[in-house]
N, C-alpha and C positions, 0 to 999 in steps of 0.2 A: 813553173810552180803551179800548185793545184791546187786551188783554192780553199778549203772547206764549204761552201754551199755545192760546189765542183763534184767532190766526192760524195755528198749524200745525195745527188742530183745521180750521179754514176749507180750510187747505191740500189736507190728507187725503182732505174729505168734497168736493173737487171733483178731484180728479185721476180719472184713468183710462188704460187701460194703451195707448189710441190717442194719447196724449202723450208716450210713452216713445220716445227715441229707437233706432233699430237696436243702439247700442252699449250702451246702458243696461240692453238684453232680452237683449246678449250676455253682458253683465255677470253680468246676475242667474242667467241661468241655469249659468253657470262657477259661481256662489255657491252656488246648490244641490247640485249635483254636487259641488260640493269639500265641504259641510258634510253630507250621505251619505257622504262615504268617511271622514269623523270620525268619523259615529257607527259605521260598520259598524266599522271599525278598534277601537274607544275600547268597544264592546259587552262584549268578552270579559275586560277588566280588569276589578281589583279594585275600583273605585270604580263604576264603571258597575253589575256585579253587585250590591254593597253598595247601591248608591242604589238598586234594583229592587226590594232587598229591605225596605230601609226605606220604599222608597216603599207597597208592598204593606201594611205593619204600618198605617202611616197615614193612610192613603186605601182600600186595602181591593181586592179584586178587580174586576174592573167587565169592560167591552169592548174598552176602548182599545186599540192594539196599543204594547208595547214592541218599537220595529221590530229588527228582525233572530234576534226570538228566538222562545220560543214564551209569554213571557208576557203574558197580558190583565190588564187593572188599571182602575180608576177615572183616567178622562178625565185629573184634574190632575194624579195619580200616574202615570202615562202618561208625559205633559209632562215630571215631573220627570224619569222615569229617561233619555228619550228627551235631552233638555239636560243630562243629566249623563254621556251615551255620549258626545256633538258633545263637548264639553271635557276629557273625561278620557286624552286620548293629548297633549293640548295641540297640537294641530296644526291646529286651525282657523282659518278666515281672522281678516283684524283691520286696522285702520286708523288709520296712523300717528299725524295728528293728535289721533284719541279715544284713542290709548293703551290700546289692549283691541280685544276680541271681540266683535262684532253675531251673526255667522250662527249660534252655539253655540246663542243662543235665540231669535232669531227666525225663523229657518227651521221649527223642528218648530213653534214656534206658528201660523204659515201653516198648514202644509201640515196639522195634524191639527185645525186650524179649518176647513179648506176640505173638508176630507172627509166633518164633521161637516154641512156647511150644503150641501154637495153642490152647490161653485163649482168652475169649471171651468181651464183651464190658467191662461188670461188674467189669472182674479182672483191664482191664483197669483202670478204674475211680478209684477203692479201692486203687490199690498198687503208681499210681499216686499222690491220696488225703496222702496216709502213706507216700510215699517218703517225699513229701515235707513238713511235718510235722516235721517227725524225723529231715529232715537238717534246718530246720526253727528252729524248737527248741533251738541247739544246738547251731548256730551259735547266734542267738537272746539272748543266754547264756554267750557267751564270756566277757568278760572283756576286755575293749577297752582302749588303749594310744594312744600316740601318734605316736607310730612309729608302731603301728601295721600295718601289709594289711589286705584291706578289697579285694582282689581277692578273688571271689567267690568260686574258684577251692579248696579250703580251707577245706572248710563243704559240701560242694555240694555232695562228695562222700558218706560223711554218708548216705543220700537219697537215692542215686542209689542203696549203698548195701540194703535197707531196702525194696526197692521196689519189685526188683531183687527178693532178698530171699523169700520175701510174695508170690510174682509170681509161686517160684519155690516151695513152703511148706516147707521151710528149717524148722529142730528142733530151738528151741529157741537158745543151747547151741552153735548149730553152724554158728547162726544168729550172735549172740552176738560178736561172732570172727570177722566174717566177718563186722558187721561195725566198727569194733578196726582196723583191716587190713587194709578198704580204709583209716577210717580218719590216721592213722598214718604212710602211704604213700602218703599221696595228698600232690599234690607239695607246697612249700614253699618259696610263689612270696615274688619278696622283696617289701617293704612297697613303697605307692604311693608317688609319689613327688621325688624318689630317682632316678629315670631313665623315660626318654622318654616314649611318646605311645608309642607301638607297636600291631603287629600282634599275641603276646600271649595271653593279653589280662587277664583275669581274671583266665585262666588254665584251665577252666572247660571242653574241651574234652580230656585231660591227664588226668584230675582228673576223670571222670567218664571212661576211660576206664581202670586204673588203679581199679576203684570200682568197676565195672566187671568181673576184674580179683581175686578181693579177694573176691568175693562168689565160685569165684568156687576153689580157694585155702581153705577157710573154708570148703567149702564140701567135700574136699579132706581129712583132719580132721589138718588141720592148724590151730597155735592160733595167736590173737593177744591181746596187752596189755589191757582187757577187764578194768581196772580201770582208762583207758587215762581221763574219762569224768569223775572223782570223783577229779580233781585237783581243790581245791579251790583257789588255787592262777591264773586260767585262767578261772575259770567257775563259775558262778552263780547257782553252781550243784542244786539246789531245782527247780531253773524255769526251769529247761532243761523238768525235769517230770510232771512240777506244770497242774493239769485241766487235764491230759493227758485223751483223749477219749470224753473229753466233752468240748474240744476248739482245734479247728483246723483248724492253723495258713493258708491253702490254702484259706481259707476266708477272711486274712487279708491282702493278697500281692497288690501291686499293678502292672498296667498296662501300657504302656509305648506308647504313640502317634506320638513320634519324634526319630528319628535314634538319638541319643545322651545321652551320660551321663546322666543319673535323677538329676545332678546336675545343670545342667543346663533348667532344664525343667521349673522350677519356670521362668526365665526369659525369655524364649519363650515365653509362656502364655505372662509373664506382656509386654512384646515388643508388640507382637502381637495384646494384647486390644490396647496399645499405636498409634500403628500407623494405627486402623480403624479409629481411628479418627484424621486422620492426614490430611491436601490438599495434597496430590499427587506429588504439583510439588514444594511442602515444601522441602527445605536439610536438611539434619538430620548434627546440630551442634555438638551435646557428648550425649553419653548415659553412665551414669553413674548406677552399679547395685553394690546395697547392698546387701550381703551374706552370710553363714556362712562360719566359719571360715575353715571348713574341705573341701571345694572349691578351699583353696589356694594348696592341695595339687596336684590340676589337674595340665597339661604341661601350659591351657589356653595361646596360640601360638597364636597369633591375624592372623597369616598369616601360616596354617598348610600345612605341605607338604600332608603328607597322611590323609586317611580318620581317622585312628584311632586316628592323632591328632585333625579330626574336629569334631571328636566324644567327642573329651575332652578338649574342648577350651569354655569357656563362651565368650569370646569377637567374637571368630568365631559363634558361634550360633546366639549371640544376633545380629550380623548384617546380617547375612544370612535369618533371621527373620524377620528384618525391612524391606530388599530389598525384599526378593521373596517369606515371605509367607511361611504357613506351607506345604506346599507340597512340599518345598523345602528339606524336611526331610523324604518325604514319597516317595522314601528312597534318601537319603542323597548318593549324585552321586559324581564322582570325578571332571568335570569340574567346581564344585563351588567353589572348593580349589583354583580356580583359575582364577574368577570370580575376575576382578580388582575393582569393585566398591565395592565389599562385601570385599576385602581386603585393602580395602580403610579406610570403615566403621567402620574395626576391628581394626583401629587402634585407632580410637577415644573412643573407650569403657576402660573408667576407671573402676575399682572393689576393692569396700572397703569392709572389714571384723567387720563390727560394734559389742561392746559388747554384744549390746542387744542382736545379734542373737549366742552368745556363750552359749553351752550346748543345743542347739536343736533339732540337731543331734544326733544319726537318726531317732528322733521320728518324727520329721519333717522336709520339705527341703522347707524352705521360701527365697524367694527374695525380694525385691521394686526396682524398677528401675525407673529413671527419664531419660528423651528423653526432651531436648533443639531442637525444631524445630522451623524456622519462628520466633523467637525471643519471643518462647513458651516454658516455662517447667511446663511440664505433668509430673504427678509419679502416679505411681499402685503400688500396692502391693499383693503379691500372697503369701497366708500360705500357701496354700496347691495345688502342679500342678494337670494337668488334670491327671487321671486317677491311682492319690492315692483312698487308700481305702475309706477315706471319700470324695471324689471327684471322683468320679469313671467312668470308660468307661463302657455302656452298649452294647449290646450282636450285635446292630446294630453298633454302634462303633469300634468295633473289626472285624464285616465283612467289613467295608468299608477302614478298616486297610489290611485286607487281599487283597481285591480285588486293593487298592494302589501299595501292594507290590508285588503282584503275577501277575502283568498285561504284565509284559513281557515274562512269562513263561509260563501260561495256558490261555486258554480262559475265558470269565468269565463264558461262560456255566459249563467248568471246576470248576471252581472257584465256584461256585454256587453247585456243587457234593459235592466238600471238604465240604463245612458247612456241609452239609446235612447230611454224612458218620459221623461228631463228633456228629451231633445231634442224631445219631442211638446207639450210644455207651450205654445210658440210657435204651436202648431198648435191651442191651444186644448183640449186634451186631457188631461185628469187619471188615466182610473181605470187607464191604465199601470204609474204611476206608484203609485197606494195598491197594484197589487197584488204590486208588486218587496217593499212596506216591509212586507206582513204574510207574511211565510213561514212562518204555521204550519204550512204544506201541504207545506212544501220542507225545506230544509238550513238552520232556524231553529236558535240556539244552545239548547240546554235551560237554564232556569234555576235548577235543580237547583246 
């Protein structure tokens, strides 16, 4: 019998990036480009810094580059701070089905794997489009309650070892270990609604460097529980493999326009159409947003201290929206937390949980909201936010997401190399690309 970790282990160690189809390699590389304008954006926060610095205490100086800044660090210290820039603005892509976040950590795991082993665009794009596959899969596989977490740090690690290993030409047998190793050491957040935001966040730069660390424990001839993925009381084991090779889930993710929870993204949009058509010197009476019901499990703090709670507040969004406009997310700063009109606003936002949108989740994330203005109510309704798969951000989209988030850190002469350097990766071409992410030479942030 043959396992499931078995078969996508088989899967891995036979694919190549002359299988990928045209749309697959347009895919992946939107998914690079959008998961660099994460970390450049997500660099100069507090989380990001703090995790540089922690990361530094624990792992210690080395060479690695923390992209966009000027600090060097030990390889997996690296890893961690570089996955915890991608996540810390919360605006990285993510995929409806798995309920979380792929590129946060398996992008910097590609690409400062590939730099390491000195692979070229193509392995790029292949072991990137695998990664996110394999952890797409799986997690899209799970079996969902009520008290489960959707922290991405979860599944994320199956990707990184899958990518990792493809990169590295591991044998199958010791493939297959090493994705058993990450997934059944990734950490084990507690389920949402049960505790505060904070600055952990989803786990996914523990968990991917924890999946780094079990390829090279697999290669060492380490095993782990290769039958973890055949439990039918947690997995949907047939779809983890169903299509495998001729659907590939990096075509299906979506892409994220606003620093904040994709649960709140539905009611951006619907505020935002709401008040173009607003007079200006209109007061905004109650804005009322219908949602689904897995919404209730966010902190939604009308009035957030930190950014990680205004990343997960729908009444914080929805009025930071009505007052300042989507650029208020591009990227999502700290004096808005404290912004007294916007915290004014937040408190007038009611949020009900309607039948109708029970079991929607997470095939899709709908809201309607109604906004009482001028002794006016207006409602919109949004099934699908900006930059789901069927609603999708295109490629100028995601540069003018880059050059948003990246304007305080490169030029946009710079800024304008980076696309350039992803758009080379098709052409088989990498050191573009490593030489956009290490700006010690340029307008690197100090980490001071």
């Amino acid at each position: 019998m043959q396992f499931v970790a078995e078969r996508l282990a088989e899967f891995v160690c036979n694919s190549r990036y002359e299988q990928l189809s045209d749309l697959v390699v347009e895919k992946t590389e939107r998914a690079i480009l959008d998961t660099l304008a994460s970390i450049i954006g997500g660099v100069p926060t507090d989380n990001a810094k703090l995790s540089r610095a922690a990361a530094r205490t624990c792992f210690g100086d080395g060479l690695a580059h923390a992209w966009f800044t000027d600090a060097r660090l030990h390889p997996l210290g690296a890893l961690f701070a570089n996955c915890a820039a991608a996540s810390s603005l919360d605006i990285d892509d993510g995929h409806c089905l798995a309920a979380g976040h792929p590129g946060a950590a398996i992008i910097p795991a590609v690409l400062m794997e590939a730099a390491s082993l000195g692979s070229d665009g193509h392995d790029v794009l292949a072991a990137t489009a695998i990664g996110y596959d394999v952890a797409l899969r799986i997690a899209a596989a799970r079996r969902f309650s009520d008290t489960m977490s959707f922290a991405s740090g979860q599944w994320t690690g199956f990707g990184v070892a899958a990518a990792v290993g493809w990169l590295r030409r591991m044998q199958v047998d010791q493939l297959a270990h090493a994705i058993a190793i990450a997934g059944t050491e990734a950490p084990q957040n507690l389920p949402q609604g049960d505790c505060q935001a904070s600055s952990v966040k989803g786990s996914s730069p523990w968990s991917t460097v924890t999946a780094r660390f079990a390829v090279d424990r697999a290669g060492c001839g380490m095993s782990g529980p290769i039958d973890m993925l055949d439990r039918a009381h947690a997995y949907n084991v047939g779809a983890i493999t169903a299509d495998l090779g001729s659907r590939w889930l990096i075509a299906e993710t979506y892409l994220k326009p606003y620093a904040a929870c994709r649960y709140t993204h539905p009611v951006i949009d619907a505020v935002l159409a709401l008040v173009s058509d607003r007079d200006r010197g209109e007061p905004i009476d109650r804005i009322d947003v219908e949602i689904f019901p897995e919404a209730r499990k966010l902190p939604n703090e009308s009035a957030p201290k930190s950014l990680e709670g205004g990343q997960f507040s729908v009444p914080f969004a929805a009025a930071l929206a009505a007052l300042r406009g989507a650029e208020a997310f591009r990227p999502l700063r700290p004096h808005s937390l404290s912004d007294p009109e916007v915290v004014a606003l937040g408190q007038k936002v009611e949020i009900r949980y309607p039948d109708e949108l029970t079991g929607i989740f997470p095939q899709r994330t709908p809201a309607r909201v109604t906004m009482v203005a001028g002794g006016r109510e207006r409602v919109v309704d949004v099934p699908r936010p900006l930059g789901d798969a069927n609603n999708p951000m295109d490629q100028s989209a995601v540069e003018d997401k880059l050059h948003d988030l990246g304007r305080d850190i490169l030029s946009r002469a710079e800024l304008g190399k980076l696309i350039q350097a992803v758009a080379l990766l098709k052409r088989g071409k990498i050191a573009p690309l490593l030489a956009c992410l290490d700006t010690s030479e340029g307008a690197a942030l100090s980490t001071s």
